[in-house]
N, C-alpha and C positions, 0 to 999 in steps of 0.2 A: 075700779082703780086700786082699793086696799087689795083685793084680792092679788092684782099684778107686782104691787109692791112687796105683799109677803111671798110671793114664789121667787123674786130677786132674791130679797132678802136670805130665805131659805138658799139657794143657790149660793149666795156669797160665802153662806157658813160652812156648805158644804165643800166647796170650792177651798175655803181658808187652810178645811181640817186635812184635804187633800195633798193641798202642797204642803201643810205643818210635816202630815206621817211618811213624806216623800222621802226616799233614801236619798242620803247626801254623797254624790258619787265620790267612787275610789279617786284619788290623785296619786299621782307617780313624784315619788320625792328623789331626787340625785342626793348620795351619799355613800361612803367610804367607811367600810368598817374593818377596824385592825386589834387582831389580836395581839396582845405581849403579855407575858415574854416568850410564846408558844402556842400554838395550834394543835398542839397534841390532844388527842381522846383522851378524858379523866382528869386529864390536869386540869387544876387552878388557874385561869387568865384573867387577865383585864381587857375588857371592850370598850375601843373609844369608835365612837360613833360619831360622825364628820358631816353635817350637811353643807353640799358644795352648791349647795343653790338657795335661790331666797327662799324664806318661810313663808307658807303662803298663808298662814293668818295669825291674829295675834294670840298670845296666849298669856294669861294673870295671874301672876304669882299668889299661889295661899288658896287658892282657885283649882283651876285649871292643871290637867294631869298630862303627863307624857308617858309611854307605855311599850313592853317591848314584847315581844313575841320571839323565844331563840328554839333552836331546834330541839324534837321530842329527847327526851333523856337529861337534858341539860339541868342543875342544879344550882342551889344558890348557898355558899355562908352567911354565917350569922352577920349584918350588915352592923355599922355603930355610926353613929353621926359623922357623918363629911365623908363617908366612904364614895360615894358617890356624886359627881360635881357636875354642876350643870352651866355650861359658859354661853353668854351671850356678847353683844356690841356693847353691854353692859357692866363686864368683867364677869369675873367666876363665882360660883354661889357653892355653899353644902348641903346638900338634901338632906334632914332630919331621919334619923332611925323611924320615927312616928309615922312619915307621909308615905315609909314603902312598903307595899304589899306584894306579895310572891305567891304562887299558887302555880304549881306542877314547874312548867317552862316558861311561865308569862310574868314578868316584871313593871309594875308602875310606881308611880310616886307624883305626888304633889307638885307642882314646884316652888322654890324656896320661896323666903322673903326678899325681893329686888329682882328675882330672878323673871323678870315679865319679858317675856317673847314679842318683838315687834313683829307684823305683818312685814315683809322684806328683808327681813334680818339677814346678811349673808353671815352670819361669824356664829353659828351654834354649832357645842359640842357640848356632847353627855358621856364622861367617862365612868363605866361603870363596871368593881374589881370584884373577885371574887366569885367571879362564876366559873362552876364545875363545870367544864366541855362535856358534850354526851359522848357514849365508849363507844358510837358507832359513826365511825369514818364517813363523809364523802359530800357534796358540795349545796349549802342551806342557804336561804334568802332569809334574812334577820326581818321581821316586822314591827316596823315602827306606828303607832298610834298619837294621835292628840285626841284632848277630851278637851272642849271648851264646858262649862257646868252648863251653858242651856243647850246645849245640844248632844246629838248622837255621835258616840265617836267617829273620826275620818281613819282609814287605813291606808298607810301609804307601802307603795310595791319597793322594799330598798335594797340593796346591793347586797351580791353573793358572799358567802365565806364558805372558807372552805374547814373542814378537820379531817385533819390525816392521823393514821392507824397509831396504837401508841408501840406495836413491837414491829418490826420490819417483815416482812414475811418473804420467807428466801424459796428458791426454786431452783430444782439441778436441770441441765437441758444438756443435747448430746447435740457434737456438732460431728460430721465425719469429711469438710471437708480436705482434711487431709489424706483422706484415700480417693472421696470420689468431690472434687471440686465443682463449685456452683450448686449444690443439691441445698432444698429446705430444710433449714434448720431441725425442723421436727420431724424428717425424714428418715427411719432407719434402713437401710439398702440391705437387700439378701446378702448370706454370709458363704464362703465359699468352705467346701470341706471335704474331707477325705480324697483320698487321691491326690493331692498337691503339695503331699510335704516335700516334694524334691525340690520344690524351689526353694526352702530352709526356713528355718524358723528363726531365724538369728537378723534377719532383714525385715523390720518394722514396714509394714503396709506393703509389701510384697510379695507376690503368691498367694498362702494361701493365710498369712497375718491380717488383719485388719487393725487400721490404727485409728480411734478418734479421740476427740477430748470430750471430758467431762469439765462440765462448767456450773460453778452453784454463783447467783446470782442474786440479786435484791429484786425481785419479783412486783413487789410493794414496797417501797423507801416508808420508814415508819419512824418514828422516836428513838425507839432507842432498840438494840438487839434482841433478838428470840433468848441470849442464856449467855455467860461469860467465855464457856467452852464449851462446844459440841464435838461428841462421836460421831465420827463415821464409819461406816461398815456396808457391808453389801451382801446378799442371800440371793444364792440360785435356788429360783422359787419354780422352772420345770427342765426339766431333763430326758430325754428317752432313757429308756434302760440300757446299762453297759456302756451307753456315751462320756465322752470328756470334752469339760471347756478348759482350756491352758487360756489364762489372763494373767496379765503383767502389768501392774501397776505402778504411774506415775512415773518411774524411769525405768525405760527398756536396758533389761541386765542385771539389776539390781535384786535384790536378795528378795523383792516382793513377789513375788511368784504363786500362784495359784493354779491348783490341776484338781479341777472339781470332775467328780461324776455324779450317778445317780442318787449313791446314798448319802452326798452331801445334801442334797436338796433340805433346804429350810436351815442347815445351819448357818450361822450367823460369823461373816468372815471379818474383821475387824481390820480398817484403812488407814483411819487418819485420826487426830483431835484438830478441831478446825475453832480458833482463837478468835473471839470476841469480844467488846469492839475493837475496831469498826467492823458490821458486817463487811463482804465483800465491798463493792458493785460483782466485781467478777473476781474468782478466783480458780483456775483452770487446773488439771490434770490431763496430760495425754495417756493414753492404754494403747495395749495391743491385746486383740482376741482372735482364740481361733476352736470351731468347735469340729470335732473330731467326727461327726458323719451328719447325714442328712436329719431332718427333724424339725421339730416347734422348743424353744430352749426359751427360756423368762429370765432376766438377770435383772435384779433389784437395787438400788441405789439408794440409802438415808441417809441422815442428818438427825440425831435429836439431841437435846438439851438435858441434862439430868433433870431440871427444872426450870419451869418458865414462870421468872419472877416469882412470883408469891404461891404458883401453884405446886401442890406435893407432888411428886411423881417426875417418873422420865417423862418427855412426850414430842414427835417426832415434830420435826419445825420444815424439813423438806424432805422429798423420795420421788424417784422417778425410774418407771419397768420398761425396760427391752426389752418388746418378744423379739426375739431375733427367729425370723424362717431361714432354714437351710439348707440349701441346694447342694448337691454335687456338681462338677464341672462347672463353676458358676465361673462367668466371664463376663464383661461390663465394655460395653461399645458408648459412643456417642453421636451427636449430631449435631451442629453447630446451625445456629437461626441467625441469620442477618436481617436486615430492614425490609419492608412489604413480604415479595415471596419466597419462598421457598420449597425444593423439590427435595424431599427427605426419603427416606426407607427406613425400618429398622434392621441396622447391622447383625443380628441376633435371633436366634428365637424365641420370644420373650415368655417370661414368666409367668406374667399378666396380662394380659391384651385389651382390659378395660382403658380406654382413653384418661381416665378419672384420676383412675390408681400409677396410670402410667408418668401422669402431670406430676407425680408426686417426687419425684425426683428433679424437675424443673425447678432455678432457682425463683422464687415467689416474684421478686423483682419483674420476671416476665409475663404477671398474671396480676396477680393487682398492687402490685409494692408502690405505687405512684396512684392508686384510685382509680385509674384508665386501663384496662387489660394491655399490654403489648400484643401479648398473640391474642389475634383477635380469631380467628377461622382455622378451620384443619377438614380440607375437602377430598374426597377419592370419588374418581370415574370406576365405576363397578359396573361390569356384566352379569346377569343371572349366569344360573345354572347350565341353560342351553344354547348361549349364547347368541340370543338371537334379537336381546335390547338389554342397553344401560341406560344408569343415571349417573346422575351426581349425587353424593350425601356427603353433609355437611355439618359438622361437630361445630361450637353445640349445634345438637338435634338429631335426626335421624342417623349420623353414623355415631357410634360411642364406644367402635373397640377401631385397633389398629394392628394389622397381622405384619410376619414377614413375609416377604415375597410381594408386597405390592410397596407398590408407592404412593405420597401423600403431598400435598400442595398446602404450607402451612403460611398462614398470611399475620403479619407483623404487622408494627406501625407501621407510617412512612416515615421514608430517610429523613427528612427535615422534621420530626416529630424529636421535643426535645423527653419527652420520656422515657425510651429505648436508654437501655446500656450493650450496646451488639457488641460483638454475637452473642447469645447465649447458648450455653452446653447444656444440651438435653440429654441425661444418660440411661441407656437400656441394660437390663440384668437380664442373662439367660442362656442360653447354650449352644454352642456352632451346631449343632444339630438336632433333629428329634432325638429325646429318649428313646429307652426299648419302652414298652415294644412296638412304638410305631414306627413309620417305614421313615428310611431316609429321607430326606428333602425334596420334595417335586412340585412344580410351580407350572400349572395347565395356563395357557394362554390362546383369545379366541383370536379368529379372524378379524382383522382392523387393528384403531388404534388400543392398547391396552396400558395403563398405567402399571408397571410391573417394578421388585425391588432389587436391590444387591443385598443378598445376605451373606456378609462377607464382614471383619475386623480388619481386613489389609487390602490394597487398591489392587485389580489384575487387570489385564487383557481382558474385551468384552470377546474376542471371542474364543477365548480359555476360559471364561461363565458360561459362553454358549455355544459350547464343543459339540452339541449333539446337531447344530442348525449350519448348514454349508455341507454337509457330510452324507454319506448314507445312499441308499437304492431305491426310493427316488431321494435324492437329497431336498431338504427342506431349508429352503432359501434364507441367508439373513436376515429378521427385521432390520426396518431403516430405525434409526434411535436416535434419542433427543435428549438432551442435556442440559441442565438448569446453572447457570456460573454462577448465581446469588453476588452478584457484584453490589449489586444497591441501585445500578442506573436502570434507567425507562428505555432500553435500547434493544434493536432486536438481538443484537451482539450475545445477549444474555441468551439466549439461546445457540446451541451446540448440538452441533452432528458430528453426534459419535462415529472416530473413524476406530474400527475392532483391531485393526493392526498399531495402534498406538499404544505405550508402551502405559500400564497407570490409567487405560483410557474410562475404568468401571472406580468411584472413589467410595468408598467404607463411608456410610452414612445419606450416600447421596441418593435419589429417585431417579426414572426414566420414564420415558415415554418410547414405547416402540409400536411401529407397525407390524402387523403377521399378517403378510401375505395370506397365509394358509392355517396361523393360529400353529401350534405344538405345545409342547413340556419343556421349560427349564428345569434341569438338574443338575444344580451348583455340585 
């Protein structure tokens, strides 16, 4: 029997020590934390600390500690008696210079004399001044602790704050659509050159000018500005040899004029002084460019500050590079997307035939500007080589370029989808025909159906597209053709048989479907 009672015994102690060394779970405290008179990195604020919920135990003044944890970097001044007040259901107290300790980012203190925390208390606040925000921006959960003296501290999970930058950080962005409307913002569209000057240079974004704006922007909204006054200027940083760019800055006509070539490159053209405060939000310039032959061309855009703030030195605050690629004969078609389907071609022959590269001119709105893609699918019926079996491929996935001469089945939301902004303008860069030195345009088509395109900038007669087909010794028959209205309805209506004698009956951007009897060559 002793033996049974000392293995309880033994048990019970062991048992006591267990639950003693037991962690005392985390609790989740509701609370509000507000900075004044600022948020700013580096500054000097006061933190009032708000618990919006009851306290969940008591706490004894003279005793009993409260404790804060704020984010890495953050610093503390020299505290002096009552700088920091601790208020309960009880009225307001001052915490003694003596009860506070500081070590890196972590702040505690004592609490005063009267100052005793009830278990349910709803009315605690600790305002506490003087503390150096950390220089690094972005959004920290304050940690709040209690320390009863017999026990291990509790850590409570408490409410976010935020510190924002203390200089604004600006950004130039180039918008063009003033030449080519609906394109992404951070799109730059091939440039069109030599050969076009007869349509004149005195008409802003026509021919063979390019017009867009230059916009410097608040990037990151911060405290206070990058510098009082900044420079602007800009450096053609690549060039071909013997080329020229003609740009014209901020007013078309005006005395700003630039006719850069080769042996400019790297020097430094001097724009604007751009006055601060306030930064922007926006502050725009429209240009016109135009580069004098085909090529890879770099045009560079800054901003800098003689000095930022306390630092010696210039030091750039914003810049942003235009490779501009450029084409000869360069011409720009489009395509217009309505809701679910669509029977497209590209008007053109493109530049780039990657699907990817080609999206890049699509206004973003039609891809994820809402978090839902609009266009969801982009499918072609293809024949091999010997035409003797197709498939479908379907983007994303196995198909990933998009040629001319065929056509493509582009699939959107649907009509009652409130995401859509229809139509959207899809625009293609590239040229009414092959270069040299490949051959002119021929477009093989098998026997059956074949999805084939109009590569064409202006509507014609399908059968002045297909002058070679009703003609000849044995003549080779018209396919039957099929036409997509893209109206938006579920009707069979939306389909159209093309009559060849209608007048407009082939439309610049649109797709077909045709039968070949016998299969031939299209030669627009």
């Amino acid at each position: 029997m002793r033996k049974i009672i000392s293995i309880l015994v033994t048990l019970g102690v062991i048992l006591g020590l267990t639950l003693a060394a037991a962690p005392v779970a985390a609790q989740t405290c509701v609370a509000t934390v507000a900075l004044a008179p600022d948020n700013c990195a580096t500054h000097v604020t006061t933190y009032t600390i708000t618990y919006v919920a009851a306290f969940p135990v008591t706490l004894l003044a003279g005793n009993d500690k409260l404790s804060f944890d704020f984010a890495d970097g953050t610093t503390f001044g020299a505290f002096a008696d009552g700088d920091i007040t601790v208020t309960t259901t009880a009225g307001t107290f001052n915490v003694l210079k003596a009860a506070i300790t500081t070590s890196d980012a972590h702040l505690e203190f004592v609490l005063p004399v009267g100052a005793d925390i009830a278990a349910g208390d709803p009315n605690v606040v600790v305002v506490i001044p003087k503390v150096v925000n950390t220089a690094t921006d972005g959004v920290y959960k304050l940690g709040l602790d209690y320390q009863q003296v017999c026990c291990d501290p509790v850590v409570f999970d408490c409410a976010d704050y935020t510190i924002i930058p203390l200089y604004s950080t600006l950004g130039f962005h180039l918008d063009f659509d003033k030449t080519y409307a609906g394109v992404a913002e951070d799109f730059i569209p091939p440039f069109k050159a030599c050969g076009q000057e007869n349509y004149g240079e005195q008409v802003g974004g026509v021919g063979w000018m390019t017009v867009f704006d230059l916009i410097l922007r608040d990037d990151i909204p911060g405290c206070l500005p990058p510098c009082g006054t900044a420079t602007m200027w800009f450096v053609l940083t690549e060039c071909p040899e013997d080329e020229v760019v003609t740009f014209y800055w901020d007013v078309f006509g005006a005395n700003t004029l630039f006719t850069l070539d080769d042996t400019d490159v790297g020097d430094v053209q001097a724009l604007a002084a751009v006055v601060m405060p306030p930064p922007p939000p926006d502050k725009v310039w429209t240009n016109w460019i135009h580069f004098s032959s085909p090529g890879d061309y770099e045009l560079c855009f800054y901003l800098e500050c003689p000095a930022v703030q306390c630092t010696s030195g210039a030091q750039i605050v914003a810049e942003i590079c235009m490779p501009a690629k450029v084409h000869q004969w360069k011409d720009a078609g489009k395509m217009e997307l309505e809701e679910k389907w669509n029977l497209i071609s590209l008007p053109l022959v493109p530049f780039d035939t990657s699907i990817d590269n080609l999206l890049l001119s699509l206004d973003p709105e039609a891809l994820d500007g809402d978090g839902v893609d609009d266009l969801l699918s982009i499918w072609h019926y293809e024949w091999d080589a010997t035409c003797t079996a197709a498939e479908w491929k379907q983007w994303p996935g196995p198909l990933t370029t998009m040629e001319d001469g065929k056509s493509y089945w582009a699939r959107m939301t649907y009509p009652d989808s409130e995401l859509g902004n229809f139509p959207y303008t899809w625009w293609v860069w590239g040229h009414y025909q092959n270069m040299p030195p490949l051959n002119p345009l021929a477009y093989d088509m098998c026997p059956g159906w074949d999805m084939f395109g109009f590569t064409s900038l202006a509507n014609e007669l399908s059968d002045a597209y297909l002058w070679n087909f009703g003609t000849g010794a044995p003549a080779l028959p018209y396919p039957l053709i099929y036409g997509w209205l893209n109206t938006g309805d579920w009707e069979t209506s939306d389909w159209q048989l093309v009559d060849p004698l209608i007048p407009d009956s082939f439309v610049t951007g649109q797709g077909y479907w045709g039968y070949f009897p016998f299969g031939g060559t299209i030669v627009p």
